[in-house]
CHARMM-style PDB file with segment names, atoms N, HN, CA, C and O in Angstrom:
ATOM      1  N   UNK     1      27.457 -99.170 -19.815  1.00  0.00      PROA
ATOM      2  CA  UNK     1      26.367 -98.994 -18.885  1.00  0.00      PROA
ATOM      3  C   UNK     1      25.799-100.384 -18.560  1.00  0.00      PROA
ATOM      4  O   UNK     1      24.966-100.937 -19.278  1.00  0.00      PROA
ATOM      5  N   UNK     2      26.209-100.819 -17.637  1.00  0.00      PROA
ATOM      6  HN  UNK     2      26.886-100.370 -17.054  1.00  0.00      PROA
ATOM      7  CA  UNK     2      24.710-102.102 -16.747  1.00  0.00      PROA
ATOM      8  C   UNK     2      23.675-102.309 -17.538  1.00  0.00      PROA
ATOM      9  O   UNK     2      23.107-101.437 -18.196  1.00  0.00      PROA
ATOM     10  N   UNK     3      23.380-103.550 -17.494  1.00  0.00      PROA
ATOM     11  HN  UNK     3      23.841-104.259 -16.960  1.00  0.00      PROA
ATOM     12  CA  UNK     3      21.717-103.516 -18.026  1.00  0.00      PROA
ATOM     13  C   UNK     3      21.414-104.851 -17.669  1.00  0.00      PROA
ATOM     14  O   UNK     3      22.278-105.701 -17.883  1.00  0.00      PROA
ATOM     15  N   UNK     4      20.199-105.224 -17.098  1.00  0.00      PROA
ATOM     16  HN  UNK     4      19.497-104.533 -16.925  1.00  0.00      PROA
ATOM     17  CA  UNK     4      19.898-106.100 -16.630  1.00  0.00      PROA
ATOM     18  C   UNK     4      18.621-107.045 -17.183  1.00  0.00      PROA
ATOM     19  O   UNK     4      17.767-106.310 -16.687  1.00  0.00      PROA
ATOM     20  N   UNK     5      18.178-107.633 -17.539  1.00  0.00      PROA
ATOM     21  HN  UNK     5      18.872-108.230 -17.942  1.00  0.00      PROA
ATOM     22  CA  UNK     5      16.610-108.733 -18.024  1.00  0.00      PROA
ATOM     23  C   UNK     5      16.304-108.911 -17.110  1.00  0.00      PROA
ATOM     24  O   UNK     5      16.908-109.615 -16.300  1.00  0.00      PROA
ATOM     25  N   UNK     6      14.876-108.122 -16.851  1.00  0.00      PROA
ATOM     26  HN  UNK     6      14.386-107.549 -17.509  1.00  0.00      PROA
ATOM     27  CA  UNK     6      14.096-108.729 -15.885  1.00  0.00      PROA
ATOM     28  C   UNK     6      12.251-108.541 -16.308  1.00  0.00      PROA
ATOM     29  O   UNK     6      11.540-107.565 -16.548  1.00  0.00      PROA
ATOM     30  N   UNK     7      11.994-110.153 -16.228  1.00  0.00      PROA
ATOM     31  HN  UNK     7      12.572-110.945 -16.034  1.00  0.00      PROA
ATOM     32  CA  UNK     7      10.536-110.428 -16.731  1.00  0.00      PROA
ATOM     33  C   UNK     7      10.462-110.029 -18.536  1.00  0.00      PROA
ATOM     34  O   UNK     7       9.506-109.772 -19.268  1.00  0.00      PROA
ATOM     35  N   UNK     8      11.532-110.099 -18.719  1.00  0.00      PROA
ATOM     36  HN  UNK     8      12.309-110.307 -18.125  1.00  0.00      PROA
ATOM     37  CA  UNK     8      11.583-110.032 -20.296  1.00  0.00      PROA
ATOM     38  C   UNK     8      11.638-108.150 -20.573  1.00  0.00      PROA
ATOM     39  O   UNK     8      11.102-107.822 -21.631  1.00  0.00      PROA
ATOM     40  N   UNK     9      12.029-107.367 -20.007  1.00  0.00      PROA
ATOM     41  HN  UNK     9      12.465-107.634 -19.148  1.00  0.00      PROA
ATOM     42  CA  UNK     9      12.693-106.108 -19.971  1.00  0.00      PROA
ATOM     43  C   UNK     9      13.347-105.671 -19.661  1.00  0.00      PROA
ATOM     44  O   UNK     9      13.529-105.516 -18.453  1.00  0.00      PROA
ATOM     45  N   UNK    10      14.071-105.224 -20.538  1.00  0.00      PROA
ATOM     46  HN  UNK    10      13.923-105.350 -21.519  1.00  0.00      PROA
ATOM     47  CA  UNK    10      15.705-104.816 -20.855  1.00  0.00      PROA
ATOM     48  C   UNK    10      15.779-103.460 -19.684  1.00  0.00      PROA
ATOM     49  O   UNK    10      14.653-102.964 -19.647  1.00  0.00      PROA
ATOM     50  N   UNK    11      16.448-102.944 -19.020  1.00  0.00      PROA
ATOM     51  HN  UNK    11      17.363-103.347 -19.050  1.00  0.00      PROA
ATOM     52  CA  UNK    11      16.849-101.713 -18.119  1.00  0.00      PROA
ATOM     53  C   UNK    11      18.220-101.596 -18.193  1.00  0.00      PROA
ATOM     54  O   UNK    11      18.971-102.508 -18.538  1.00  0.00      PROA
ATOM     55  N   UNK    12      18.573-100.429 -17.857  1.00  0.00      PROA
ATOM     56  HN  UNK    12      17.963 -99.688 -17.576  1.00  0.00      PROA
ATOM     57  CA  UNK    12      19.674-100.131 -17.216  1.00  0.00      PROA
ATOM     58  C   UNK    12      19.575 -99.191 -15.910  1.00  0.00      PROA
ATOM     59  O   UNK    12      18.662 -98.783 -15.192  1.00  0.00      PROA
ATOM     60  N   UNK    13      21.376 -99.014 -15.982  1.00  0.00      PROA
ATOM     61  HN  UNK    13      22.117 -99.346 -16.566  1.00  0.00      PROA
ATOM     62  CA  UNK    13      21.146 -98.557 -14.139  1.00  0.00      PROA
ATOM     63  C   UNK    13      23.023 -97.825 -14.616  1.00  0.00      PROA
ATOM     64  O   UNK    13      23.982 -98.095 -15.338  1.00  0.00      PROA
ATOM     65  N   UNK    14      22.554 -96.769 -13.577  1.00  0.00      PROA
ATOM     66  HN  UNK    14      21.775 -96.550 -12.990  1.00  0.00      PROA
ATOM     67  CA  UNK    14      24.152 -96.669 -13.307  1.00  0.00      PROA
ATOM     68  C   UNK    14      24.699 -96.180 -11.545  1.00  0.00      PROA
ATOM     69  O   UNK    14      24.111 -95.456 -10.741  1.00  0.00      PROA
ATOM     70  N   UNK    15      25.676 -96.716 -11.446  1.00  0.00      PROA
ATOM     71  HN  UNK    15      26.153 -97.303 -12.100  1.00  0.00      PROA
ATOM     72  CA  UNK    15      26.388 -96.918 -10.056  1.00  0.00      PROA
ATOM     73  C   UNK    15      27.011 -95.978  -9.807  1.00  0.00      PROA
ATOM     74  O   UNK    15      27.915 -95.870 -10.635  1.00  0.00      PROA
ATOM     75  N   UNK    16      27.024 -95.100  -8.993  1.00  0.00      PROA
ATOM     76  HN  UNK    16      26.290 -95.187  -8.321  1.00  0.00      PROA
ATOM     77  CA  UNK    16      28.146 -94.099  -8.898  1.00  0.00      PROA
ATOM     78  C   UNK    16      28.236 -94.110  -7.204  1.00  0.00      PROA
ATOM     79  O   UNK    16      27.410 -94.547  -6.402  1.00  0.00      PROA
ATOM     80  N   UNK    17      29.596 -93.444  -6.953  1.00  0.00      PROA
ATOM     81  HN  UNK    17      30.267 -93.089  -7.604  1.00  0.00      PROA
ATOM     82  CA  UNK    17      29.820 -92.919  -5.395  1.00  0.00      PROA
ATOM     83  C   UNK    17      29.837 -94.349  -4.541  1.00  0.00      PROA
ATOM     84  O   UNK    17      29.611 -95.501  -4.915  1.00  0.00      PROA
ATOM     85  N   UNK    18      30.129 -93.905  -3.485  1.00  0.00      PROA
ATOM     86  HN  UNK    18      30.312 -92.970  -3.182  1.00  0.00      PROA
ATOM     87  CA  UNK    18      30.635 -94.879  -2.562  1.00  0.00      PROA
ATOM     88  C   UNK    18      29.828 -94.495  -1.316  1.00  0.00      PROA
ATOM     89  O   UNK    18      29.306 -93.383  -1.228  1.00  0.00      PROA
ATOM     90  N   UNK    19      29.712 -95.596  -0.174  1.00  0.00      PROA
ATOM     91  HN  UNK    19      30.137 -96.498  -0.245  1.00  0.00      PROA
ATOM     92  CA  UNK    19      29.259 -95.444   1.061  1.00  0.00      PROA
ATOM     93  C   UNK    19      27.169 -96.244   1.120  1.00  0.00      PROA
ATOM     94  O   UNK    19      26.509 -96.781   0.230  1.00  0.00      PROA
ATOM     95  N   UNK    20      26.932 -96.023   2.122  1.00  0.00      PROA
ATOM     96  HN  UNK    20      27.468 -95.587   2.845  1.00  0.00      PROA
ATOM     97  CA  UNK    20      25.236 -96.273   1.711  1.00  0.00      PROA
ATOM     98  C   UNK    20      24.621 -96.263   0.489  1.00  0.00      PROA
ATOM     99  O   UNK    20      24.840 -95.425  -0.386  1.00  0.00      PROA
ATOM    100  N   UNK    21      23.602 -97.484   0.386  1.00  0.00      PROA
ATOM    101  HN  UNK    21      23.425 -98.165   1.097  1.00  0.00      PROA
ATOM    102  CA  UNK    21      23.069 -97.786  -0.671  1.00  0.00      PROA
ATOM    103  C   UNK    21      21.911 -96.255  -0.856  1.00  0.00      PROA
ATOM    104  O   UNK    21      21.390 -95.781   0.153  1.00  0.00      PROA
ATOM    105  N   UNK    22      21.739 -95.849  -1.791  1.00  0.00      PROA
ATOM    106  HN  UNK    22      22.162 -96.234  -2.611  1.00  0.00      PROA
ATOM    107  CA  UNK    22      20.982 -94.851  -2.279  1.00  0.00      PROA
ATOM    108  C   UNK    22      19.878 -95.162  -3.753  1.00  0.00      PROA
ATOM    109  O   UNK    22      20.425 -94.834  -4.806  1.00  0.00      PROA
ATOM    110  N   UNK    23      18.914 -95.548  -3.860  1.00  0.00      PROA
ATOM    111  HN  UNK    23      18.470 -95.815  -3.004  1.00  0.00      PROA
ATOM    112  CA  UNK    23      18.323 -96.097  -4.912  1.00  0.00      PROA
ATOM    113  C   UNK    23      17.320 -95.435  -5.367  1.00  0.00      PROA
ATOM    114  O   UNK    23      16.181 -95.594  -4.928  1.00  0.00      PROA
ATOM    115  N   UNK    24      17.772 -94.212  -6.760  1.00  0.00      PROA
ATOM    116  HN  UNK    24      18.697 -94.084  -7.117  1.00  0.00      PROA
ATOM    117  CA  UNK    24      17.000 -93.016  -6.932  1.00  0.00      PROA
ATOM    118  C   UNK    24      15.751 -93.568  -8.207  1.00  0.00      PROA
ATOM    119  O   UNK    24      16.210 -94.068  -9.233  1.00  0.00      PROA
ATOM    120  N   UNK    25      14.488 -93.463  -8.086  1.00  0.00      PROA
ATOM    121  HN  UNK    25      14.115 -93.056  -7.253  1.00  0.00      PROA
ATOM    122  CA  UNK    25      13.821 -93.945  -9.021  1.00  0.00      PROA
ATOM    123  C   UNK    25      13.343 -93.276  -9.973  1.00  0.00      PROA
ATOM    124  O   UNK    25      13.580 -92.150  -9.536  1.00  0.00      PROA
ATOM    125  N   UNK    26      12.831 -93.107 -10.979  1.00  0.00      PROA
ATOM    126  HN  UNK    26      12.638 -94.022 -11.333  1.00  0.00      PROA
ATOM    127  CA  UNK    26      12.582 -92.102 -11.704  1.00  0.00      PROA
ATOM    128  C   UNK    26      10.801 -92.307 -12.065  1.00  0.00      PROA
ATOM    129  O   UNK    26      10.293 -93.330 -12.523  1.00  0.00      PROA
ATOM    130  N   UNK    27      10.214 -91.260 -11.773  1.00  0.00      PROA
ATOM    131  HN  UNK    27      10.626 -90.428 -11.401  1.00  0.00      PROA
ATOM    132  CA  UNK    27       8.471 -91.834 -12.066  1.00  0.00      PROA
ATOM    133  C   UNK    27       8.599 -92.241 -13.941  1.00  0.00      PROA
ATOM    134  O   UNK    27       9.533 -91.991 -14.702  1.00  0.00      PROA
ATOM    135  N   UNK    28       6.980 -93.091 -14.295  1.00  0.00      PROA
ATOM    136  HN  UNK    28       6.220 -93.295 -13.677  1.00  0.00      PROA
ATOM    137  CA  UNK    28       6.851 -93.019 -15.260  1.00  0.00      PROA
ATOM    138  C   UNK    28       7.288 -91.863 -16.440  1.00  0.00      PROA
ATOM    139  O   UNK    28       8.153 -91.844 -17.315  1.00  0.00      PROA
ATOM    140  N   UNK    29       6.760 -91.389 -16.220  1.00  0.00      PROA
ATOM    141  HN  UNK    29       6.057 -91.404 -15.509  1.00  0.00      PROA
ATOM    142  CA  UNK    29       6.138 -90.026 -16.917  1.00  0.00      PROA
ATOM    143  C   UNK    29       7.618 -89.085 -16.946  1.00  0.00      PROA
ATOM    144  O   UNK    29       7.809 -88.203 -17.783  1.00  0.00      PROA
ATOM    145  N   UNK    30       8.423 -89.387 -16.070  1.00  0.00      PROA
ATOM    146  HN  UNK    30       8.268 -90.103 -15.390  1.00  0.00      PROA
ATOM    147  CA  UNK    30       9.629 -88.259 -15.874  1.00  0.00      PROA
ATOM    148  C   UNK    30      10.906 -88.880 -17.408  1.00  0.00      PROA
ATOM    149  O   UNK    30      10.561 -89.937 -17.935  1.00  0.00      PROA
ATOM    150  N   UNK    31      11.676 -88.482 -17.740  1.00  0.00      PROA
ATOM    151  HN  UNK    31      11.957 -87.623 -17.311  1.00  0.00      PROA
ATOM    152  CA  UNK    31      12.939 -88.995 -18.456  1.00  0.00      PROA
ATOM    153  C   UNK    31      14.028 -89.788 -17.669  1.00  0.00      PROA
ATOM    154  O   UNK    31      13.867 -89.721 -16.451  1.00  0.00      PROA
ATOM    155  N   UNK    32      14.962 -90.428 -18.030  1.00  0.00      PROA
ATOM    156  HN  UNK    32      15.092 -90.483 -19.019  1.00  0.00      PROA
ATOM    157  CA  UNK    32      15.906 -91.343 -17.046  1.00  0.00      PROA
ATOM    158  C   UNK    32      16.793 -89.878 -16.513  1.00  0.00      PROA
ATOM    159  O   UNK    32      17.532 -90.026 -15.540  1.00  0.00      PROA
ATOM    160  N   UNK    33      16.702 -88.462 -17.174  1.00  0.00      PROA
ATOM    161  HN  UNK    33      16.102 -88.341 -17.965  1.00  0.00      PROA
ATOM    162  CA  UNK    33      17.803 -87.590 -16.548  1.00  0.00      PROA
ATOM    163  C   UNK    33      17.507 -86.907 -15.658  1.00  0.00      PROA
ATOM    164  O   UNK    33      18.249 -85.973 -15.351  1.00  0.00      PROA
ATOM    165  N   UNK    34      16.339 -87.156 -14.966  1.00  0.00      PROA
ATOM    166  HN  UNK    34      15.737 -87.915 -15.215  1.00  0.00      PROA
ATOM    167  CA  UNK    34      15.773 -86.646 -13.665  1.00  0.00      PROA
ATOM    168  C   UNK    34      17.063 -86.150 -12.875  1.00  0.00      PROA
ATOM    169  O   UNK    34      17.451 -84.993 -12.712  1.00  0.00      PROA
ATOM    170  N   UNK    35      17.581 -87.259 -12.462  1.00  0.00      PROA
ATOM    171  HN  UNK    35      17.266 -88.199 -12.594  1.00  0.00      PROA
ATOM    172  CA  UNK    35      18.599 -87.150 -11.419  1.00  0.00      PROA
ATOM    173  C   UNK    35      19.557 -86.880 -11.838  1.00  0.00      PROA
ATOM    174  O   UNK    35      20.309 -87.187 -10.913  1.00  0.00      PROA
ATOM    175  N   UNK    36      20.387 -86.360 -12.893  1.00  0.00      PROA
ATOM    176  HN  UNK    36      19.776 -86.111 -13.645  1.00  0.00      PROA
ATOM    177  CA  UNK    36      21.314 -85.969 -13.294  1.00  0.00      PROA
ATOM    178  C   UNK    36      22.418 -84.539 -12.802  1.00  0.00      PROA
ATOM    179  O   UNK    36      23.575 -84.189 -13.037  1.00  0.00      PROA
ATOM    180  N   UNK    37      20.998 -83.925 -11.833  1.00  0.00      PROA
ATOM    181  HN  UNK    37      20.059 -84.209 -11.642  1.00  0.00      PROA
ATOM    182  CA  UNK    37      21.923 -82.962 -11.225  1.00  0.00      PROA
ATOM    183  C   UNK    37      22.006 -83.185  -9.596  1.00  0.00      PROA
ATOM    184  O   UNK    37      22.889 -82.763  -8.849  1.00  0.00      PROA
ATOM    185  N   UNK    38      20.897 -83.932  -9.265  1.00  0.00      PROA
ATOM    186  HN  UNK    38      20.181 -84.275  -9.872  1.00  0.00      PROA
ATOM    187  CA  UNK    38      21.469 -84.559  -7.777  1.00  0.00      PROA
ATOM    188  C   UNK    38      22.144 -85.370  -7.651  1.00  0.00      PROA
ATOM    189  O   UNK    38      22.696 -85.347  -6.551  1.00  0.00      PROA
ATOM    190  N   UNK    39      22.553 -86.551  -8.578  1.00  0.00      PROA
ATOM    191  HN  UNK    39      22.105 -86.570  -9.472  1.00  0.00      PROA
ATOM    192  CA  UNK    39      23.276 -87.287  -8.362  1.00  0.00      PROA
ATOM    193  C   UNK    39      24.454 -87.235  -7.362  1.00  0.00      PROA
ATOM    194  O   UNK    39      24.666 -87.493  -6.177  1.00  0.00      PROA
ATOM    195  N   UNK    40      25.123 -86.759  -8.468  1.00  0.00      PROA
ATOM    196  HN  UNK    40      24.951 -86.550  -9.431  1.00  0.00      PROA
ATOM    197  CA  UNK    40      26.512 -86.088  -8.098  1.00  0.00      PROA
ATOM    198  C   UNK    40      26.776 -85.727  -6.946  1.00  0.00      PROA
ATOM    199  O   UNK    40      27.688 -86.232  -6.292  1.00  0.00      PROA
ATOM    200  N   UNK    41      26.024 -84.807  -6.528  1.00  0.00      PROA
ATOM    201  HN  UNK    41      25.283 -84.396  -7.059  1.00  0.00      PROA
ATOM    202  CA  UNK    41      26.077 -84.391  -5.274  1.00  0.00      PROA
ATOM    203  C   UNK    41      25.895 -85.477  -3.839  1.00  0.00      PROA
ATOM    204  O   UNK    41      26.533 -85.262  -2.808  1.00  0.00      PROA
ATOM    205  N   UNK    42      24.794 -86.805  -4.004  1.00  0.00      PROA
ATOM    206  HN  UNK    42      24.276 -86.980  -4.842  1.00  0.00      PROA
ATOM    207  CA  UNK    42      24.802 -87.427  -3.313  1.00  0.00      PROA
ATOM    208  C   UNK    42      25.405 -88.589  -3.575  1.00  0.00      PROA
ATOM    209  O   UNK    42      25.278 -89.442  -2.697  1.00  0.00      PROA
ATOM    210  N   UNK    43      26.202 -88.962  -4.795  1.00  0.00      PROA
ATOM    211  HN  UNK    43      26.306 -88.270  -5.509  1.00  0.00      PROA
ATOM    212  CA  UNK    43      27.516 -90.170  -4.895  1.00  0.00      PROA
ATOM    213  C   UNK    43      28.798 -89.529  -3.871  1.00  0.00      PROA
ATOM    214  O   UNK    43      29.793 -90.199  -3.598  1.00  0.00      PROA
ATOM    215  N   UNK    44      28.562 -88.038  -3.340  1.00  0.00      PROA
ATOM    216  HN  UNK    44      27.753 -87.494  -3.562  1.00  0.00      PROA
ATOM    217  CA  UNK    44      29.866 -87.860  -2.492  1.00  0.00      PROA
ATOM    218  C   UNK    44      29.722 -88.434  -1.182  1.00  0.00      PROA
ATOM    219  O   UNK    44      30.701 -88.442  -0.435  1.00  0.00      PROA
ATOM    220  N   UNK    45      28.376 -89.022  -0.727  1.00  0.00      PROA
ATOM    221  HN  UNK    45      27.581 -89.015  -1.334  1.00  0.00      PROA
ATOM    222  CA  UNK    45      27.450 -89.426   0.886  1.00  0.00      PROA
ATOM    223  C   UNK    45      27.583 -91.234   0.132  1.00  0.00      PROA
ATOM    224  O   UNK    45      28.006 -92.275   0.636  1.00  0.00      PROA
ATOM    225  N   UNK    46      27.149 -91.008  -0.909  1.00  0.00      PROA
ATOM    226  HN  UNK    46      26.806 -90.163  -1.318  1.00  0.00      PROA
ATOM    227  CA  UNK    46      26.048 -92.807  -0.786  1.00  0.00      PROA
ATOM    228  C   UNK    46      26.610 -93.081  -1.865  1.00  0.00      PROA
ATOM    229  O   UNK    46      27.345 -92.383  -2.565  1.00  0.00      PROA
ATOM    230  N   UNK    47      26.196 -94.282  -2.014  1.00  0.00      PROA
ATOM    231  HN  UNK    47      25.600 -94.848  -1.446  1.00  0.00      PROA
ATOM    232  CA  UNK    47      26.587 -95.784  -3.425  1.00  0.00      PROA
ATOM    233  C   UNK    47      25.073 -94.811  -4.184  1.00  0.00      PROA
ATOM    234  O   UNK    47      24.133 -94.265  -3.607  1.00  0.00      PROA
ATOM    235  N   UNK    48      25.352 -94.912  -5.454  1.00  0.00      PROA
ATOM    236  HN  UNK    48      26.115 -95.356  -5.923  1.00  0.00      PROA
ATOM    237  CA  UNK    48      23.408 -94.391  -5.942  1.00  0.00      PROA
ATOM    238  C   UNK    48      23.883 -94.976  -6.723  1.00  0.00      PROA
ATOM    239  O   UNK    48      24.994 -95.156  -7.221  1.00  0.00      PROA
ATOM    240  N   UNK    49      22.279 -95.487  -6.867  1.00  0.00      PROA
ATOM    241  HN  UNK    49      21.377 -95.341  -6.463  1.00  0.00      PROA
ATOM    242  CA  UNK    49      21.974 -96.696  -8.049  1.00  0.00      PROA
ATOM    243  C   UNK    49      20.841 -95.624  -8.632  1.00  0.00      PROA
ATOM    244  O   UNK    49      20.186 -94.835  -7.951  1.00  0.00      PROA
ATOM    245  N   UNK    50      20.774 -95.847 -10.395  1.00  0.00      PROA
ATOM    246  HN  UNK    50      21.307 -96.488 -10.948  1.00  0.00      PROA
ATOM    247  CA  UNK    50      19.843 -94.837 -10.511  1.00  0.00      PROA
ATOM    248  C   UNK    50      19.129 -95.384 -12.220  1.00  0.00      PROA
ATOM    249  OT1 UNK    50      18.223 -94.737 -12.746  1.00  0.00      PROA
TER     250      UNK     50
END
């Protein structure tokens, strides 16, 4: 999995699907698996970064 330093915090990200950039965010308060069931569905349209 990706992970990037930024301002001294560690993240990750994952890339899926092809086509338009798609950049799904997740609120505070939510878990990183928010998007776990839309994803999919929109890596078949767009690039999602998530």
């Amino acid at each position: 999995m990706p992970t990037q330093t930024i301002n001294g915090t560690l993240i990750f990200f994952e890339v899926e699907g092809h086509g338009a950039l798609s950049c799904s965010c997740t609120a505070p308060w939510a878990e990183h698996t928010a998007w776990d069931v839309a994803a999919p569905a929109l890596a078949r349209s767009f690039q999602v970064v998530r």
